[in-house]
ZAMARGU-4260 file (C-alpha; in steps of 0.2 Angstrom, whole numbers, plus 5000, padded with zeros to 4 digits):
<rodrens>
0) 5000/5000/5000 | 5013/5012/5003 | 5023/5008/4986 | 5005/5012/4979 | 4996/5024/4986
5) 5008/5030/4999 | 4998/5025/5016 | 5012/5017/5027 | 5004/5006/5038 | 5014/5002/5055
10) 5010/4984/5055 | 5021/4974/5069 | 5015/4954/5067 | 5028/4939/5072 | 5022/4919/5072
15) 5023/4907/5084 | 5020/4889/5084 | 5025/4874/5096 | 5042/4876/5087 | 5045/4894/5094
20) 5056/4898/5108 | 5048/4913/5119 | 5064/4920/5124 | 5071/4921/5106 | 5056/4927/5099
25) 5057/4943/5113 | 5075/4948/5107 | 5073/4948/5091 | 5057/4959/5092 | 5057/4969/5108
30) 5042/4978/5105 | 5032/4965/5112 | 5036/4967/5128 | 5031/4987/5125 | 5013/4987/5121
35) 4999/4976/5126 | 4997/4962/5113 | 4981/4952/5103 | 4984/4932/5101 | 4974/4925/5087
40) 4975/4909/5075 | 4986/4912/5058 | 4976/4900/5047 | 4962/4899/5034 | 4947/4901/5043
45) 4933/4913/5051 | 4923/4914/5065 | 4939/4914/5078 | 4930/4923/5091 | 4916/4913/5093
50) 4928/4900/5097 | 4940/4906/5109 | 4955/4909/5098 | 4955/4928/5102 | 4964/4935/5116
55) 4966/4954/5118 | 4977/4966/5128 | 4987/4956/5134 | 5006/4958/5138 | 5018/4947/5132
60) 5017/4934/5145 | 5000/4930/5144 | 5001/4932/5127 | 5010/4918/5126 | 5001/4908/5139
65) 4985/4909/5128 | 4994/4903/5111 | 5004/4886/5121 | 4986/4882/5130 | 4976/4882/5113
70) 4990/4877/5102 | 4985/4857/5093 | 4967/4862/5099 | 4954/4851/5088 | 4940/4864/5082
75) 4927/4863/5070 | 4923/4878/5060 | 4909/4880/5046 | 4909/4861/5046 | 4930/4859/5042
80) 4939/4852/5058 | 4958/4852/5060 | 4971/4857/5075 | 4977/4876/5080 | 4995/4875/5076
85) 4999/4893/5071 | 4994/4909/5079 | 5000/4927/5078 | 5003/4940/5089 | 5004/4960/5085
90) 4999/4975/5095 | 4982/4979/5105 | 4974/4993/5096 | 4962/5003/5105 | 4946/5009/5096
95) 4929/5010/5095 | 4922/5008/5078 | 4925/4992/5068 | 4922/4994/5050 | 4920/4977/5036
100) 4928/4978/5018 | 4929/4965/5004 | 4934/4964/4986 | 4932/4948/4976 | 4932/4944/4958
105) 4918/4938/4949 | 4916/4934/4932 | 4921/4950/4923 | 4926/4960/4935 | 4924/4963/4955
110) 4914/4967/4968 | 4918/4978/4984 | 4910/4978/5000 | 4909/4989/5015 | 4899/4989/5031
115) 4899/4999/5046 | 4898/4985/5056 | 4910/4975/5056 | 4919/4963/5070 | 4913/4948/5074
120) 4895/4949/5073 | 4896/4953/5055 | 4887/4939/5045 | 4872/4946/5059 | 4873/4963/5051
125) 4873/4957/5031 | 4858/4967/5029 | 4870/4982/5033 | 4881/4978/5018 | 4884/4989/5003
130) 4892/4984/4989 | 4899/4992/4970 | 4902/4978/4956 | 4915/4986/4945 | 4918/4981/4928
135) 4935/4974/4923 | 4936/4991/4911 | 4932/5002/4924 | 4950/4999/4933 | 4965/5008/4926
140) 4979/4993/4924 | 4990/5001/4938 | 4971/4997/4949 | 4965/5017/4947 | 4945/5020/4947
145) 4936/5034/4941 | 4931/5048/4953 | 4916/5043/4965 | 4918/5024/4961 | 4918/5020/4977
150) 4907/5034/4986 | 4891/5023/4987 | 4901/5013/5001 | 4902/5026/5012 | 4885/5037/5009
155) 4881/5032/5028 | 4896/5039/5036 | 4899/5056/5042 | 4905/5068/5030 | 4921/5073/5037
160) 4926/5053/5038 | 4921/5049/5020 | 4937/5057/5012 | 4949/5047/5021 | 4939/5030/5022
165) 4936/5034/5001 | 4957/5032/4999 | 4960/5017/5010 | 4946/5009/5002 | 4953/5014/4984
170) 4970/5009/4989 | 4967/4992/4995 | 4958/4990/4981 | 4972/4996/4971 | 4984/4982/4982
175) 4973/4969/4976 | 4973/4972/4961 | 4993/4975/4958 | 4995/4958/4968 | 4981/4946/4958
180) 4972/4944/4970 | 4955/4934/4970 | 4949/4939/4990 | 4954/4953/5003 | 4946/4955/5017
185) 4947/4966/5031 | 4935/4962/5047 | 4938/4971/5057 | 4947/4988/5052 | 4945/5003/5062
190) 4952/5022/5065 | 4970/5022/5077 | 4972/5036/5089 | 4977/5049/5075 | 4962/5046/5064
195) 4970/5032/5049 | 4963/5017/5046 | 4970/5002/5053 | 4965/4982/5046 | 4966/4972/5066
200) 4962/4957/5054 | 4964/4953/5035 | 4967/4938/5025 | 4972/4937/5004 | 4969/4924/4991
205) 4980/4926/4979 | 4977/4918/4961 | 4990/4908/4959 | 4991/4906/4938 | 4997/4924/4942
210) 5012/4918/4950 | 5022/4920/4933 | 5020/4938/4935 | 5019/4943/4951 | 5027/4929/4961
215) 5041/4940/4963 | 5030/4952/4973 | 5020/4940/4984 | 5041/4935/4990 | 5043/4939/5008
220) 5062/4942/5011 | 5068/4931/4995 | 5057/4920/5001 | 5045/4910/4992 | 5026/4912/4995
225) 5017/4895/5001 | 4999/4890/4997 | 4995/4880/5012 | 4980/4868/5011 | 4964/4873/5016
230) 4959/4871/5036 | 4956/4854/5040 | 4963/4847/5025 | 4976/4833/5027 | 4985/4826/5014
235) 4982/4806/5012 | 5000/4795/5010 | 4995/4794/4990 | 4994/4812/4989 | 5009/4817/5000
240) 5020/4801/4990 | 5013/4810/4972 | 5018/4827/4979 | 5035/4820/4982 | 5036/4812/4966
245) 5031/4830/4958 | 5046/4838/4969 | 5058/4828/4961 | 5054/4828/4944 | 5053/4843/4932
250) 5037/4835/4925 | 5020/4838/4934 | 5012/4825/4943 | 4996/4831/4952 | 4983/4818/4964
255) 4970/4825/4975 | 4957/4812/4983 | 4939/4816/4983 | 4929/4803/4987 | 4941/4787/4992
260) 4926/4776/4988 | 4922/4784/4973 | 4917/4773/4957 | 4925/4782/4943 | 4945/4787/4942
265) 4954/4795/4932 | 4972/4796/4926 | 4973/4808/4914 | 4987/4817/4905 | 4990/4836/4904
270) 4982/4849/4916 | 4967/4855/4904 | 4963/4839/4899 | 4962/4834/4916 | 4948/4849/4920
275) 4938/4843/4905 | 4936/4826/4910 | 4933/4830/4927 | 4919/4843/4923 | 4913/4829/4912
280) 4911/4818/4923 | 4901/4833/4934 | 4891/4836/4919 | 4885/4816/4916 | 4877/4815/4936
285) 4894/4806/4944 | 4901/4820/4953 | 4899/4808/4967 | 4907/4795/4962 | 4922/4803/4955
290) 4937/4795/4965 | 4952/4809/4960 | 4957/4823/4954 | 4976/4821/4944 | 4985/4826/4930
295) 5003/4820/4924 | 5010/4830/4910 | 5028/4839/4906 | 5034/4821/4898 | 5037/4809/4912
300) 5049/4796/4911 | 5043/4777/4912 | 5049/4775/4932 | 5037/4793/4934 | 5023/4786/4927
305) 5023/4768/4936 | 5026/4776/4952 | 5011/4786/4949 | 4999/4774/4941 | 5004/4762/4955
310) 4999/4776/4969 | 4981/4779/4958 | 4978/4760/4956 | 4979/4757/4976 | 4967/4770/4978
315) 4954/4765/4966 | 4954/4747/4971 | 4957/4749/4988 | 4940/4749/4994 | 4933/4733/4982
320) 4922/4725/4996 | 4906/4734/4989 | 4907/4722/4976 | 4902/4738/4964 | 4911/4740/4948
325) 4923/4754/4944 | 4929/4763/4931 | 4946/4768/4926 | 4950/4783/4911 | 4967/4782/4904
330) 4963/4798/4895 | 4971/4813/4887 | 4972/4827/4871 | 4983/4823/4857 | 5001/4827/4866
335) 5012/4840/4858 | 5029/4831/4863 | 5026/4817/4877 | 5030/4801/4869 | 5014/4793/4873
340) 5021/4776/4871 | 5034/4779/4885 | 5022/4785/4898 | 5010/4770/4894 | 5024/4759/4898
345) 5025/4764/4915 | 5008/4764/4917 | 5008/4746/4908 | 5017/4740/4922 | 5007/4744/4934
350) 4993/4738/4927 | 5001/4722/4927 | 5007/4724/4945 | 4987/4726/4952 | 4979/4714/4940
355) 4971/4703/4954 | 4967/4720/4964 | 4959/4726/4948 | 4951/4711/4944 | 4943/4711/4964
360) 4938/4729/4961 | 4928/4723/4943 | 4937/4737/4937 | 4936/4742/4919 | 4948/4753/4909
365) 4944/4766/4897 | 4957/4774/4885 | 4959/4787/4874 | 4975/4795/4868 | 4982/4804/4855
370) 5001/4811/4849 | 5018/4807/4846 | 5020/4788/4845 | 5002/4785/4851 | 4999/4770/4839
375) 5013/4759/4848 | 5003/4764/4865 | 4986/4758/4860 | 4994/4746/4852 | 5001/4741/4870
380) 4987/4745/4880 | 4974/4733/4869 | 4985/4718/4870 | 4986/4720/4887 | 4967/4717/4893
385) 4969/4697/4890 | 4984/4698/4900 | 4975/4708/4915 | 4961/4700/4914 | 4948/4714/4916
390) 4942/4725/4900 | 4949/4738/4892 | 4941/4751/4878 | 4956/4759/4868 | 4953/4774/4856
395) 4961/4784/4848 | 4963/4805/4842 | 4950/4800/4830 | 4936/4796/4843 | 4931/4811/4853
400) 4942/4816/4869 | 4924/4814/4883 | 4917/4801/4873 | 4925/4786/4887 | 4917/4797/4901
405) 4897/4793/4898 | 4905/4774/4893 | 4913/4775/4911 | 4898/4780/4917 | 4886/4770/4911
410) 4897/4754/4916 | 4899/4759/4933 | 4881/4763/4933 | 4876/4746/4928 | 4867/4750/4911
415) 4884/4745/4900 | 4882/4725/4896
</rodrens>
C-alpha cells in the first residue's frame, strides 16, 4: 500500500507455533514486551471469536500463555475440523468503531464491499452491507478507478470521515489488484488514535496462475510464497507420495482424493485435459462418484509414470468389498511432445502389478489417447486386457476426447452389458 498509494501502515506481526522459543522470539522483536498484545490463529478460517481463539490486551506473558494452552486444539469451524497449530501476535489497538471491507472477483470484474459493522458479529449485520460491482474496464491497469467509484460505500458515514475511508478503500483495492488477488478481506478495520485506518484482521487469496507475474511480489524476504491447504485438509499418504514424486521431477504429477470410495477414476494426461474430463464427469450426474482429481504432463519418464499409476491404482481398488464395479479413464488430448508410448509403459506395468486387485475391484479401463507415437501405445494397452484379465476400451485421436466418460459412466452405473 505504501509503494501504491503511499499510506504506510505500521503493522508489527511475528508467528509462533510449538516450534517457537519465547525467549528468542522477545530479542529479536522487543516491542512485544512494550505494548499490550492480541493472540489469534494464523490460518484459513473465520469465526475465531466465537471459538476462543482471540485474546486481547494482553502483555507478552500472557500472550504467550493463551497461544501454548490452545496450540493442537481440535475445532470445528463451518463444518471443516483440524488442529490450531499457528497463531499470531501483534499489537492491541484501542478503538471503537470496527468497519468490514471485501473485494472479490467475479466473472468479469469485482465486487467491493463495505459495512459499518464490522467485528465479529458481521454475518448478523449482512443486511447492513453495501456493495459496487465494477467492471473489469472500469480499473486503470495500475488498479486506478474513476472519481466517485467508490462513494456509494460510504454514503452512511459522516461527511468529514468519507474522504479518508474513500482512499483506504481505493487503495486496497488498488493492492489487490497489483498483487492478483482473488479475495481481501478486512473484518475488522478501524480508525487508530490519529484518525488512519488500521486492518486488526485481514486475509488474501491470491490467484495463483498469476504467479508467473507477480510471484516476485508475493516473496517475503527472497522467500517463496506458500499456498497451504485449506483448514482441516490433510494430505492422504497417496497424495503426499505424488507430491514428492512431483518435487523431484521437472514433470508435473498432480493427485487429489475426493471421494476414496468413489466409482470412477481418472488418470489423465496434461492439466486441461484433466479439468475437461473432470467437469465431464460433473456434467453426466457422477460428481459423486468421482474417485480423484490428477494430471501428469511435462513428459514423464517410464519409472514417473509407474510410480504414479501404482499410487492411483491402490486407491481406486482399495476399497473393492462393495462388490460395485469401477471405472478407470486412461485419458488425454493429442500430446504436443510426450511420447505417449513411454508413459503408457510405466503405466503398463502397473497395470500388470494390480491385476488381481483390479480384477477384485471389477474394474474396467477406458482409454483414449492421442500424439507422438500414440499408435505403439494403444497398440500396447489393447493387448494388454487378455493379460490383466479385466476389459479395456482403447481409442484413439479420431474418437472424441469425453466420449469414454458417459461409457465409464454407464458401466459403473450398471446400464453397460
Amino acid at each position: 500500500m505504501k509503494r501504491l498509494a503511499g499510506i504506510d501502515l505500521p503493522i508489527q506481526v511475528v508467528q509462533f507455533t510449538a516450534d517457537t522459543n519465547a525467549s528468542d522470539l522477545l530479542n529479536a522483536n522487543p516491542w512485544l514486551a512494550d505494548t499490550k498484545l492480541v493472540v489469534k490463529p494464523d490460518m484459513l478460517f473465520g469465526q475465531r471469536g466465537k471459538n476462543d481463539l482471540v485474546g486481547l490486551n494482553l502483555d507478552f506473558g500472557q500472550a504467550i500463555d493463551f497461544a501454548t494452552a490452545r496450540l493442537n486444539r481440535t475445532v470445528t469451524v463451518n463444518g471443516c475440523t483440524g488442529p490450531i497449530t499457528t497463531f499470531v501476535i501483534e499489537p492491541f489497538v484501542p478503538h471503537k468503531d470496527e468497519y468490514y471491507l471485501s473485494i472479490t472477483t467475479n466473472r468479469n470484474g469485482w465486487e467491493v464491499s463495505f459495512s459499518e459493522a464490522g467485528g465479529i458479529h458481521i454475518e448478523e449485520n449482512w443486511d447492513k452491507l453495501r456493495t459496487v460491482v465494477l467492471d473489469t474496464l472500469d480499473a486503470s491497469p495500475s488498479g486506478g478507478l474513476p472519481e466517485g467509484a467508490l462513494a456509494p460505500l460510504i454514503t452512511g458515514l459522516p461527511l468529514e470521515l468519507r474522504p479518508t475511508l474513500e482512499r483506504f478503500i481505493a487503495s486496497a483495492f488498488a493492492v489487490f489488484h497489483d498483487l492478483d488477488c482473488s479475495l481481501l478481506e478486512m473484518n475488522p478495520w478501524t480508525l487508530d488514535s490519529s484518525g488512519q485506518p488500521f486492518p486488526l484482521d485481514m486475509r488474501v487469496e491470491l490467484d495463483d496462475t498469476a504467479k508467473y507475474r507477480s510471484g516476485a511480489k508475493w516473496n517475503l524476504d527472497g522467500q517463496e510464497v506458500e499456498f497451504p491447504l485449506p483448514f482441516g485438509r490433510l494430505l492422504t499418504p497417496a497424495e503426499a507420495a505424488v507430491s514428492a514424486l512431483d518435487e523431484a521431477t521437472g514433470a508435473s504429477l498432480k493427485f487429489t482424493v475426493l471421494n476414496p470410495h468413489g466409482h470412477v477414476w481418472l488418470m489423465v494426461a496434461g492439466g486441461g485435459a484433466s479439468v475437461i474430463y473432470t467437469d465431464t464427469i460433473g456434467d453426466l450426474g457422477y460428481a459423486a462418484e468421482l474417485g480423484n482429481y490428477g494430471e501428469y504432463s511435462g513428459a514423464p519418464n517410464t519409472a514417473e509414470t509407474y510410480a504414479y499409476a501404482k499410487t492411483v491404482l491402490d486407491c481406486a481398488t482399495a476399497h473393492a468389498g462393495d462388490g460395485k464395479p469401477r471405472a478407470l479413464l486412461i485419458g488425454g488430448g493429442i500430446a504436443n511432445f510426450t511420447d505417449v508410448a513411454a508413459t503408457f509403459t510405466g503405466i503398463i506395468a502397473a497395470l500388470k502389478e494390480k491385476a488381481a486387485a483390479l480384477q477384485a475391484a471389477k474394474v474396467r479401463i477406458f482409454v483414449r489417447r492421442g500424439g507422438p507415437n500414440y499408435q505403439k501405445g494403444l497398440e500396447l494397452m489393447r493387448a494388454l486386457g487378455p493379460q490383466l484379465g479385466v476389459p479395456v476400451s482403447v481409442y484413439g485421436p479420431e474418437s472424441s476426447m469425453t466420449g469414454i466418460c458417459a461409457e465409464a459412466c454407464q458401466y459403473v452405473s450398471g446400464a453397460a452389458a
